[in-house]
C-alpha positions in Angstrom: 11.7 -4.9 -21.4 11.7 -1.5 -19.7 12.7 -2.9 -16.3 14.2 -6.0 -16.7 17.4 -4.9 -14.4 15.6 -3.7 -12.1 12.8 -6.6 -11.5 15.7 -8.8 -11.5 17.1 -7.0 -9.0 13.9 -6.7 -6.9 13.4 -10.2 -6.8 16.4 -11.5 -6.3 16.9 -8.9 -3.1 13.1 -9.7 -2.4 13.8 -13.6 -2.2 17.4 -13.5 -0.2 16.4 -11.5 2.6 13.9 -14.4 3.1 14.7 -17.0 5.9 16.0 -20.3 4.8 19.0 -20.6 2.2 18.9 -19.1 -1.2 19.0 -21.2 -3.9 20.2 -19.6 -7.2 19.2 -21.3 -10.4 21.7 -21.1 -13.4 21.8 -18.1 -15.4 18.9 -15.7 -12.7 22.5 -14.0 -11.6 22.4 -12.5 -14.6 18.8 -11.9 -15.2 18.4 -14.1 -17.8 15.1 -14.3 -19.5 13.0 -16.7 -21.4 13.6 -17.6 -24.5 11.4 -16.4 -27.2 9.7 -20.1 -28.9 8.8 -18.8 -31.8 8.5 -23.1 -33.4 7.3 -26.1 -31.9 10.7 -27.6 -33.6 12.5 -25.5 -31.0 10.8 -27.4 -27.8 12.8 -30.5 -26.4 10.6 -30.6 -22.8 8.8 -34.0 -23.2 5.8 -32.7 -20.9 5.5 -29.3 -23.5 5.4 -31.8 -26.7 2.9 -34.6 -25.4 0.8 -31.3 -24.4 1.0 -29.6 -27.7 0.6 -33.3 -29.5 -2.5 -33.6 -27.2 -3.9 -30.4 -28.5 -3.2 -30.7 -32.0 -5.1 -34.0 -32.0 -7.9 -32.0 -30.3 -7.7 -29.6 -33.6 -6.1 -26.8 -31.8 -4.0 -24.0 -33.7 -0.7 -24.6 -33.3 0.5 -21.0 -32.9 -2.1 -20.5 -30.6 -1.4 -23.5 -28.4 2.8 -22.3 -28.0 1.8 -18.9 -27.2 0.0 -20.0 -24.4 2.2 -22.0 -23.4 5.8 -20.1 -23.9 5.6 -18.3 -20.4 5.5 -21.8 -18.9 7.4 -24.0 -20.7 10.4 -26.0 -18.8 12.6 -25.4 -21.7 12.8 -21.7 -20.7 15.2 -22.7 -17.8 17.4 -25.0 -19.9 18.5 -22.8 -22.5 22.8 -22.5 -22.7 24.3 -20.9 -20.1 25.2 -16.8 -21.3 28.8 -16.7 -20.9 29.7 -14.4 -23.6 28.3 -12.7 -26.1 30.1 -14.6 -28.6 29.5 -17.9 -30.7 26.3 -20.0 -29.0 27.1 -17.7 -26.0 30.3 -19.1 -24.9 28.9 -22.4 -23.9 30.3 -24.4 -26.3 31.6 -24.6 -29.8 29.4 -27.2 -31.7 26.1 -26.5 -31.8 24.2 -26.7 -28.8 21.0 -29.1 -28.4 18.8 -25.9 -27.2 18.6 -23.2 -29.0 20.6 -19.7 -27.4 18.6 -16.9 -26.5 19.5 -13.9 -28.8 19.8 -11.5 -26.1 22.9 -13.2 -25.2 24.6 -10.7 -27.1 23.8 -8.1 -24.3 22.8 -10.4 -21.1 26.0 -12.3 -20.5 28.7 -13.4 -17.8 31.6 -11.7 -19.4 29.7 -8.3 -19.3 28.2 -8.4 -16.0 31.6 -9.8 -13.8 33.1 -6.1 -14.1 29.9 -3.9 -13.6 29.1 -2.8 -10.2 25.8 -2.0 -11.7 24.5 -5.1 -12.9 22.2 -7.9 -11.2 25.7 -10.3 -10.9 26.6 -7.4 -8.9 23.2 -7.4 -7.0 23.6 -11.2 -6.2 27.2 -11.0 -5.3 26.5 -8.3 -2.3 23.3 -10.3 -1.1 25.5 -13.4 -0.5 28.1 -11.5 1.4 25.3 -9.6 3.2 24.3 -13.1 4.6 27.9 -13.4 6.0 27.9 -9.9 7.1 24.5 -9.8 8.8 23.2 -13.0 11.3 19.4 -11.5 11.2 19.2 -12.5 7.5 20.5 -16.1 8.6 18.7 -15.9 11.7 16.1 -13.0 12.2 12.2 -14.1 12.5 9.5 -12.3 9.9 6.9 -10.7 10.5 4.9 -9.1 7.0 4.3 -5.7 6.3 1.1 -4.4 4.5 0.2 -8.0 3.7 -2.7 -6.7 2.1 -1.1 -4.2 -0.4 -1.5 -5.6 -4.3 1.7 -4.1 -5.0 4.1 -3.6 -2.2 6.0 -7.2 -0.7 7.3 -6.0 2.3 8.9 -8.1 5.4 10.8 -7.0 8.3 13.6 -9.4 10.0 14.6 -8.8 13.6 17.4 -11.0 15.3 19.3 -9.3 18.4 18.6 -5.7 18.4 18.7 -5.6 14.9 16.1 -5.1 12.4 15.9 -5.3 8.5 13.2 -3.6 6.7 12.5 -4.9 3.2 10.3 -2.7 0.6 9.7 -4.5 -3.1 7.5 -2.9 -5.5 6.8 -6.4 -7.3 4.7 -4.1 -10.4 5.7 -2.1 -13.3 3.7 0.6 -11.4 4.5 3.4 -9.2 3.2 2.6 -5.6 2.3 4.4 -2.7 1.7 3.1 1.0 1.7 4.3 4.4 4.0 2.6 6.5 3.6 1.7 9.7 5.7 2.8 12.1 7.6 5.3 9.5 8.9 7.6 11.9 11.1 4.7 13.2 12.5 3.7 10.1 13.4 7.3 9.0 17.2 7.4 10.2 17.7 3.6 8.9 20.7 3.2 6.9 20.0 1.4 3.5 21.7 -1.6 3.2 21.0 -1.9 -0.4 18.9 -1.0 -2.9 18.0 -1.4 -7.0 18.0 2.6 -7.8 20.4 5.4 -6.9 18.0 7.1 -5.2 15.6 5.0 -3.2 12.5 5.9 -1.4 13.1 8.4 1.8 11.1 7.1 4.2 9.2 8.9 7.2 6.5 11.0 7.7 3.6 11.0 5.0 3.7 8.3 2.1 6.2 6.4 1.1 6.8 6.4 -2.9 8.1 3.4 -4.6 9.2 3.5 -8.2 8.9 0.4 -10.5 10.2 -2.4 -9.2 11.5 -0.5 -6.7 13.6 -2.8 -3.9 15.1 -1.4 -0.6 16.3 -3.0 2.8 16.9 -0.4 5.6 18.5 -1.8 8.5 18.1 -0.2 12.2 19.5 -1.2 15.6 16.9 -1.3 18.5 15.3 -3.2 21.1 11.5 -3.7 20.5 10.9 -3.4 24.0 11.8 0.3 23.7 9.6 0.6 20.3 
């Protein structure tokens, strides 16, 4: 709802500045979202029908049963691909054999190619940022505040150079002390979800909802 964009933004930056290669499903570069079952009629998964078969036998509501399981359902990542916002979303004139999420209106390919603000956008400067920076290929990872229930935050260091990764994986406002702030407090952000993210240094460090920044410093961490 509220922060769609930007969650989709956080994790996306959140789970590219990880080691290993990135793996983008179809349709998460453009933050699409699950598609709202509102009809067993609508399910084609063969694991969600035998489960809601199974618990129909067992005398279970059956709008009970798909609510609790339309979160989790296969189906939600094998809806049409969002091309436009036109007719079954661009994906194909007849009809299609799942159902097109209605948001497509909104949340498509078409829109997103030409706006520098939108998660296409996001995912199109993380993959050059792994051409343009071998620590992201390369760096090792050490966590940061591994304990904090809201904060995922990771440093990569490869060469001199570090990366400093901040995710605010809540719909809350969060607050943390970082450890060695005053080192971080000239990094230059290499990108970011908001306009204005987080100034880090002395004191606590503010994150907004779904808040995602990588700050990127040169050093040695012999001289740290």
């Amino acid at each position: 709802g509220e922060h769609r964009t930007r969650s989709a933004k956080a994790l996306a930056i959140l789970l590219h500045l990880h080691r290993g290669t990135p793996y983008i499903y179809q349709g998460q570069e453009l933050g699409m979202a699950n598609y709202p079952f509102s009809s067993p009629a609508e399910l084609r998964d063969i694991h969600s029908l035998n489960h809601l078969r199974d618990a129909l036998d067992e005398g279970r509501n059956a709008a009970e049963v798909l609510e609790s399981m339309r979160s989790g359902v296969r189906d939600n990542a094998r809806t049409p691909m969002q091309w436009t916002g036109g007719l079954h979303a661009g994906f194909s004139e007849a009809q299609p054999w799942m159902p097109v999420n209605p948001d497509h209106v909104s949340v498509n390919a078409a829109a997103q190619r030409s706006d520098p603000s939108s998660v296409f956008a996001t995912y199109r400067r993380l993959i050059a940022l792994r051409h343009e920076l071998p620590v992201i290929a390369h760096g090792d990872f050490t966590m940061v505040l591994p304990d904090h229930e809201q904060v995922y935050g990771f440093t990569r260091y490869y060469q001199d150079e570090e990366l400093l990764v901040l995710v605010n994986v809540s719909g809350a406002r969060a607050v943390i002390d970082l450890p060695q702030a005053g080192f971080w407090e000239r990094s230059e952000v290499v990108i970011a979800n908001i306009d204005q993210p987080a100034v880090l240094g002395a004191g606590p460090v503010r994150l907004e909802p779904w808040e995602a920044q990588v700050r990127r410093q040169e050093t040695s961490r012999s001289q740290r």
